[in-house]
N, C-alpha and C positions, 0 to 999 in steps of 0.2 A: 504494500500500500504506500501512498505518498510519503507518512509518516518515517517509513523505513527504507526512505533515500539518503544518501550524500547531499549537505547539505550544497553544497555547489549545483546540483541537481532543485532542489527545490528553489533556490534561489532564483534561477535562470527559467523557470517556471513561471515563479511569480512577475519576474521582468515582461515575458514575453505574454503574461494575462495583461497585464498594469500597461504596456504598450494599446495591444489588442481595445482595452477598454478605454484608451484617450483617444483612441479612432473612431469608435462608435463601431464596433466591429468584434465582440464582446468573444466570440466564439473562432474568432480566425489564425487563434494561437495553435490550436489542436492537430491543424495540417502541417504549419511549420515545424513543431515539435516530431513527427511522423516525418517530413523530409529528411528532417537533422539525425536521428536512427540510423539514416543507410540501410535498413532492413535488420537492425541490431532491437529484438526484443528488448533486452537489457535496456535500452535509453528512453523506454516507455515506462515510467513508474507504476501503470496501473494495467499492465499487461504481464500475466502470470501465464498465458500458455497453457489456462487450463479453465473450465467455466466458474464462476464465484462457487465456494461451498456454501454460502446461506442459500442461494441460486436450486444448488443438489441436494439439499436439504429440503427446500420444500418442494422441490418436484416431488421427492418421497414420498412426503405426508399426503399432499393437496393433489400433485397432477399426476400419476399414476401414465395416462396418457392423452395427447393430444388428439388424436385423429378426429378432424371434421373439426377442427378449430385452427382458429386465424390468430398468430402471434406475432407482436412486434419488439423488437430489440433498440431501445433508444441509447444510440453515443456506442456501436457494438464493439469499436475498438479493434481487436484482429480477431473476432468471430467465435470467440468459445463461448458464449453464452446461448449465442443465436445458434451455434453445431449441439448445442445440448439441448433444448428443445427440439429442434428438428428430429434429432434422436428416439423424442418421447411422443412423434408423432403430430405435430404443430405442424401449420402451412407458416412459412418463416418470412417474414419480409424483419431486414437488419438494415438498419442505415448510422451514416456517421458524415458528421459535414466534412469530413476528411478524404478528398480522393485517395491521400496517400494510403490511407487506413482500408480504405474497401477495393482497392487494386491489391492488398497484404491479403486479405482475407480472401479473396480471389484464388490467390494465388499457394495461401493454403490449402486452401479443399477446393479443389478445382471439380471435382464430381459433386459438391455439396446440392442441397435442395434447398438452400437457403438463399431467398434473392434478397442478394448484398447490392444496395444503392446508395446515391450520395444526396443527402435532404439534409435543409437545414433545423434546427428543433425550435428555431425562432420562425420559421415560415414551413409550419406545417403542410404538404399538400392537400387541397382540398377532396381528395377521394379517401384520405385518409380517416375523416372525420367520421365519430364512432363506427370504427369498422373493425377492430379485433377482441377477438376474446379473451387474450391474456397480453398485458403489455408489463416490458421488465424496462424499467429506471434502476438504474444502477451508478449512482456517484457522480451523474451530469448533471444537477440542477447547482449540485454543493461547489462546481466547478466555474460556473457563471456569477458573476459579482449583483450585489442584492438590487440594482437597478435595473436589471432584466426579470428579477426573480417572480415577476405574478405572471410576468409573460410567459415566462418559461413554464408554469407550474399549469397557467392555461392551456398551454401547448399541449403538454404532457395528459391530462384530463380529456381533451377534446377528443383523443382515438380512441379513450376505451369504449365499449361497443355495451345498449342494452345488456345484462344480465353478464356485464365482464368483469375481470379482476387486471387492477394494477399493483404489481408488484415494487415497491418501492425499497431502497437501501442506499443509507443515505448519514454522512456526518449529523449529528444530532450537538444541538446547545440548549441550554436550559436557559438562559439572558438571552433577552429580547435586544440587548446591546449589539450593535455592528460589530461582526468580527473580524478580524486581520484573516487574510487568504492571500495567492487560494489555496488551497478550498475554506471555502467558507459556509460555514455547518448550519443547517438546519433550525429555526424557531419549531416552538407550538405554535405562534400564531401564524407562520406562515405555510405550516402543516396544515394549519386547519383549511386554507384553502381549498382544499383538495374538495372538504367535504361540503365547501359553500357553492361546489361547483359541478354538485350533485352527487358525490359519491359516498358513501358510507364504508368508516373503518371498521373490520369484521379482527383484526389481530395486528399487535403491537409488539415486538420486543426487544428489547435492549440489549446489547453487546458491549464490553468492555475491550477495545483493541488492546492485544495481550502483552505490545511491545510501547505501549502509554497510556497507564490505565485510566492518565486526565482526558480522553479521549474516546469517546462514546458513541456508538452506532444504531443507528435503527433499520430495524428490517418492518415494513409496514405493509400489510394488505389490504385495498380497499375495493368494494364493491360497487356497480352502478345497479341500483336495483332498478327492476321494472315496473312502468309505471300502470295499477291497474284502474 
């Protein structure tokens, strides 16, 4: 996790977000970063080469299996999350505004059944709109600085689909204070948007990152219920 980088590495992070964001261009850091790799996973902080375990934890419990449902992969980064669904039987659409990221992920699973695209998460496509049955957020809203944050968190809400679940995981803060990033972690009251924006929290829980235990996770799933 970002946490357990060189700090030279986080540094140059936050230069290239703190750029990004005096251009009005909040999200344009993420491609750069994916050039400057050269294809070296290693120089991706938040690429482990393997799908999140909170991710295969609750496919366990919850999704058993996908077939005949529509999932979305928001920020997929180089594709394990969206290759683990697919796995469990999901129709897969995975995007990341990173061409460099979804040309990677291409080019990893070149047989995948995952369509890997390049969308921005600030200009949702409009076919997009509630149209899947399970959408995974994973660490992209905490990465966007809190002046895009209702937009982002709208975005994010608008594809889940009648009778869907979004899966959220995400730096958590308990101060409603601005925090230094990025990433910059989570309110409740900016959580609770989620549910002013029609969705109901069905499960909540807390993680302690086990390499800073002043550093705290939530894994959250929210429902759209249907309207009778």
């Amino acid at each position: 996790m970002f946490e357990q980088q060189p700090e030279h590495v986080r540094l140059h992070i936050k230069e290239l977000a703190t750029q990004a964001s005096e251009k009005s261009e909040p999200s344009a850091w993420f491609d750069v970063l994916y050039v400057e790799a050269k294809g070296d996973a290693a120089q991706i902080p938040w690429a482990k080469l393997a799908p999140h375990p909170y991710l295969q934890d609750w496919l366990t419990t919850h999704a058993s299996s996908g077939e005949g449902l529509k999932a979305l992969v928001i920020g997929c980064g180089l594709g394990d999350d969206a290759e683990a669904l697919a796995k469990r039987g999901f129709e897969v659409t995975a995007f990341d505004i990173s061409p460099t990221a979804i040309a990677w992920c291409q080019q990893r699973f070149p047989d995948s059944t995952v369509n890997y695209v390049v969308a921005d998460l600030l200009a949702i496509p409009s076919q997009w709109h509630l149209a899947f049955d399970l959408v995974f957020e994973c660490r992209n809203i905490q990465a966007l600085p809190l002046n895009v944050r209702s937009k982002v968190i709208s975005s994010v809400a608008s594809v889940v689909a009648t009778d869907g679940t979004l899966l959220v995981i995400t730096r958590f803060r308990e101060t409603e204070a601005e925090p230094s990033g990025p990433p910059w972690a989570l309110s409740n009251s900016e959580l609770a948007q989620f549910e002013n924006l029609g969705l109901h929290q069905r499960e909540r829980l807390l993680f302690l990152a086990s390499e800073q235990i002043d550093v705290k996770h939530l894994q959250i799933e929210y429902h759209r219920n249907r309207i009778i």
